[in-house]
N, CA and C atoms as a LAMMPS dump frame, in Angstrom:
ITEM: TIMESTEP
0
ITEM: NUMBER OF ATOMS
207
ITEM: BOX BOUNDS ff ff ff
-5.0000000000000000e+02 5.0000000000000000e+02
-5.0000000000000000e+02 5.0000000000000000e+02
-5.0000000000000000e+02 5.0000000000000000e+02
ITEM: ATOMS id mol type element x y z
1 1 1 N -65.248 -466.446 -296.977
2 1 2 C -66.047 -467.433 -296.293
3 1 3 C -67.408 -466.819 -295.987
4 2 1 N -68.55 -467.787 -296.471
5 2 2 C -69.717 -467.446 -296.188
6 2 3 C -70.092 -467.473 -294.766
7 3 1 N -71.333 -467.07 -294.28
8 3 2 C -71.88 -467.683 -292.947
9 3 3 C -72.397 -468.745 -292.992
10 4 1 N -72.944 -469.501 -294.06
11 4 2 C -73.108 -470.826 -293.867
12 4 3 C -71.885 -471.733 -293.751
13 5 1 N -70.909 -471.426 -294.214
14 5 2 C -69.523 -472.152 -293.825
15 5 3 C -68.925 -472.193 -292.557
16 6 1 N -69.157 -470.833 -292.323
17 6 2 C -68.487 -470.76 -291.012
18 6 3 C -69.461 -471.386 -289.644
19 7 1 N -70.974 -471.097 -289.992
20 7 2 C -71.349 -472.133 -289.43
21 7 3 C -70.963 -473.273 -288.855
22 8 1 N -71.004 -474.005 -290.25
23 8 2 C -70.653 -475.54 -290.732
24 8 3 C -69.381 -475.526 -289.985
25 9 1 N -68.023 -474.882 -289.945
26 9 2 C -66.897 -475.219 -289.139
27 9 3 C -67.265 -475.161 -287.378
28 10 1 N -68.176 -474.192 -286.969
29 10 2 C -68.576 -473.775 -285.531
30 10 3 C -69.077 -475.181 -284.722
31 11 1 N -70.25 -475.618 -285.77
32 11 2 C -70.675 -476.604 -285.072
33 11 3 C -69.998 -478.221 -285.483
34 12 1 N -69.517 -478.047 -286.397
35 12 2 C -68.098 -479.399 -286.466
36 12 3 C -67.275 -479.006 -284.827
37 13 1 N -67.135 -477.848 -284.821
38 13 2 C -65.946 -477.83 -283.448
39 13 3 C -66.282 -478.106 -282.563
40 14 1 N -67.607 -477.597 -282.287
41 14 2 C -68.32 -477.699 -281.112
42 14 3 C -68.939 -479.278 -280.5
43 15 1 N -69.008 -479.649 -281.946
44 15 2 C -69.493 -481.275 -281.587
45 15 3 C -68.3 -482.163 -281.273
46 16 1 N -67.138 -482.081 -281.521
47 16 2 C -66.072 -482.727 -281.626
48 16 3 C -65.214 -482.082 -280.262
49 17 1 N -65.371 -480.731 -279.544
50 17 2 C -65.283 -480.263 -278.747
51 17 3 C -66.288 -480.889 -277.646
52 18 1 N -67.368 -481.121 -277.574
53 18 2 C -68.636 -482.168 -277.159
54 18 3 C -68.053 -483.306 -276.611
55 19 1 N -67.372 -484.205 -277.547
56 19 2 C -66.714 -485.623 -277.835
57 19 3 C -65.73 -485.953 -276.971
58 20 1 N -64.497 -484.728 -277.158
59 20 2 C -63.627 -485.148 -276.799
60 20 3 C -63.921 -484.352 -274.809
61 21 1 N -65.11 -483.94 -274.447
62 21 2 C -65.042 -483.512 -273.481
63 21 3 C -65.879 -484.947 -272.592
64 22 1 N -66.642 -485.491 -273.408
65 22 2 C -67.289 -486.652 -272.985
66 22 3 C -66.282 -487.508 -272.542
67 23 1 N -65.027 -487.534 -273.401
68 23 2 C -64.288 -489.093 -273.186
69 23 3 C -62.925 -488.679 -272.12
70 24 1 N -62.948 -487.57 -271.929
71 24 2 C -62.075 -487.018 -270.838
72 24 3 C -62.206 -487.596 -269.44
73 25 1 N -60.86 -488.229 -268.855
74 25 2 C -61.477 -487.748 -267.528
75 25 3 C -61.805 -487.193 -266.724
76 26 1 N -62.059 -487.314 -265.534
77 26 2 C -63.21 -486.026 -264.627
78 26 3 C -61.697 -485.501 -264.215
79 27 1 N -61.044 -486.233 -263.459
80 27 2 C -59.937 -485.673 -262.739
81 27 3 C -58.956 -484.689 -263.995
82 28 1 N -59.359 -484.341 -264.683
83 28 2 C -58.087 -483.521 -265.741
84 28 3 C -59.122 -481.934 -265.282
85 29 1 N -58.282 -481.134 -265.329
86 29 2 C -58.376 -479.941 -264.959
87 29 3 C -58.967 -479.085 -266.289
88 30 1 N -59.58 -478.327 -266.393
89 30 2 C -60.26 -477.432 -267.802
90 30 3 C -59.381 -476.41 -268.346
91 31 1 N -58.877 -475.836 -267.517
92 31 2 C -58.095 -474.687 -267.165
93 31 3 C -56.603 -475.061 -267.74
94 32 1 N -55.958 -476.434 -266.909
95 32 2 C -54.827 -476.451 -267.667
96 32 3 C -54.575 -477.334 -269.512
97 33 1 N -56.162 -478.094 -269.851
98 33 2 C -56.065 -478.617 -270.72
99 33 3 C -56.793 -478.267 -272.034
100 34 1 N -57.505 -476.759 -271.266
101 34 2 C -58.093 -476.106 -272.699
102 34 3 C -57.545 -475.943 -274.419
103 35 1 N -56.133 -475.537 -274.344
104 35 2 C -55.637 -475.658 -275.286
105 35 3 C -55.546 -477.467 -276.284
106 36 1 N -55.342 -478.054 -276.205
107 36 2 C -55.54 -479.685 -276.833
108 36 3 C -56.843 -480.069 -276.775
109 37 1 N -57.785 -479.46 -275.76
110 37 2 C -58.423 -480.486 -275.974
111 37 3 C -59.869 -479.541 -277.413
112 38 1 N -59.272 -478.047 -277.404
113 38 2 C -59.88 -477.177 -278.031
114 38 3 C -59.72 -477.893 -279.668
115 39 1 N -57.933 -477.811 -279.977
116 39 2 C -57.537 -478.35 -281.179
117 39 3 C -57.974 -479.93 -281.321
118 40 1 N -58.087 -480.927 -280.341
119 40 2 C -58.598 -482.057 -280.707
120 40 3 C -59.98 -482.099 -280.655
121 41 1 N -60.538 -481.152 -280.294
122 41 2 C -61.689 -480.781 -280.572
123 41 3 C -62.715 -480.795 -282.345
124 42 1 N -61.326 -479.751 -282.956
125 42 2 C -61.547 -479.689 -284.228
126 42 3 C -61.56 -480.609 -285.109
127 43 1 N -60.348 -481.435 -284.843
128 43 2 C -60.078 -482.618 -285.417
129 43 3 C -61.447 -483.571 -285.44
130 44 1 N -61.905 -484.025 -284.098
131 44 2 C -62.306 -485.258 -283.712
132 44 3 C -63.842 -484.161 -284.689
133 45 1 N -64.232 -483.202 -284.835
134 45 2 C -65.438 -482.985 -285.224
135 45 3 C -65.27 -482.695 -286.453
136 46 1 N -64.521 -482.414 -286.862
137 46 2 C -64.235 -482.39 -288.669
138 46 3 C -64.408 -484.055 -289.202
139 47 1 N -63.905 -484.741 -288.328
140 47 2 C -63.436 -485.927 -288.811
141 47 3 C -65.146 -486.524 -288.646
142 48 1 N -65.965 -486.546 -287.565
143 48 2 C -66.94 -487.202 -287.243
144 48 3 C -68.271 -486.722 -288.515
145 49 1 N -67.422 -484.806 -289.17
146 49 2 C -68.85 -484.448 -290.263
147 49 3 C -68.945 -485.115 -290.962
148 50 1 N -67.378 -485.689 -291.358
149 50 2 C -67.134 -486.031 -292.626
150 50 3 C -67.444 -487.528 -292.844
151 51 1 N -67.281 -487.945 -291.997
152 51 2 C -67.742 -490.162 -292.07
153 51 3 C -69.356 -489.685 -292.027
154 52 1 N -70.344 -488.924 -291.196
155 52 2 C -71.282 -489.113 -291.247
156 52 3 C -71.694 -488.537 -293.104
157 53 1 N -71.194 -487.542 -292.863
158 53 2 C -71.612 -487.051 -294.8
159 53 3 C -71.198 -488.255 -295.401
160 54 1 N -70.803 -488.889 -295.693
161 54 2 C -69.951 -489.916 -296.589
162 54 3 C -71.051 -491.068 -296.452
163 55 1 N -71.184 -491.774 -294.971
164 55 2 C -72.15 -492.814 -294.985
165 55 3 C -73.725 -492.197 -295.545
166 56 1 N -73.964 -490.815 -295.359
167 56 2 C -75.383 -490.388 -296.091
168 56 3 C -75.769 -490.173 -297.135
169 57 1 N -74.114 -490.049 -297.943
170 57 2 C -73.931 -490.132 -299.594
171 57 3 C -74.033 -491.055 -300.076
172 58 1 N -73.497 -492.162 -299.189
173 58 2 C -73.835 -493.658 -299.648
174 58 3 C -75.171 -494.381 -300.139
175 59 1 N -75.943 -493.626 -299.066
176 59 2 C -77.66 -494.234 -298.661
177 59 3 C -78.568 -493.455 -299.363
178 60 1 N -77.841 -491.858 -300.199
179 60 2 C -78.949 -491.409 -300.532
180 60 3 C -78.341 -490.788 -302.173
181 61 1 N -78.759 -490.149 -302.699
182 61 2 C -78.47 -489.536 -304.184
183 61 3 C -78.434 -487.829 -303.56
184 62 1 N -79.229 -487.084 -303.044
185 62 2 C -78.941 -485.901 -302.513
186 62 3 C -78.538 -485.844 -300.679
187 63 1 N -77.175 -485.897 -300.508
188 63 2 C -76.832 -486.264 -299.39
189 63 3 C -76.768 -484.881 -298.535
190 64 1 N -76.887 -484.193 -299.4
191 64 2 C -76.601 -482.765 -298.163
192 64 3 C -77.836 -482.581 -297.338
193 65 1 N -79.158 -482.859 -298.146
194 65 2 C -80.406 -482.537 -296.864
195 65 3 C -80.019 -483.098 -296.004
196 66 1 N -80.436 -484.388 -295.829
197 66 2 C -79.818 -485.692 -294.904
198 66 3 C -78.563 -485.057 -293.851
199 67 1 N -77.713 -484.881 -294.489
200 67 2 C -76.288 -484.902 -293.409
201 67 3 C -76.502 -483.742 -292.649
202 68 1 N -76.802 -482.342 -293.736
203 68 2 C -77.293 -481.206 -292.655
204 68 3 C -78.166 -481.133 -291.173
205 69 1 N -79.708 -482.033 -291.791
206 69 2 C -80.272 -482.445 -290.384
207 69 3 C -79.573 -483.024 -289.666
């Protein structure tokens, strides 16, 4: 694995880690729900690279500039 890949997985996690911290409620504790909400983290931001790459492939012929910004 390159560093541009691993990148690319860091900030998928982190945004989807982002997401699922937004839609949480206040009253849930950090401490006891770090673990799920770390792994649904990954999920929800893998899942969110990938619809946005897909709708930018749609709209454009070279989709990686686009989706990268």
């Amino acid at each position: 694995m390159n560093f541009a890949t691993l990148t690319a997985f860091l900030v998928a996690w982190l945004l989807g880690s982002l997401i699922v911290a937004a839609f949480c409620p206040p009253s849930r504790r950090w401490r006891d729900d770090l673990g799920w909400m770390l792994s649904l983290g990954m999920i929800v931001g893998l899942g969110t690279t990938s619809v946005t790459f897909f709708a930018v492939s749609l709209l454009t012929d070279r989709p990686a500039w686009p989706a990268g910004i």
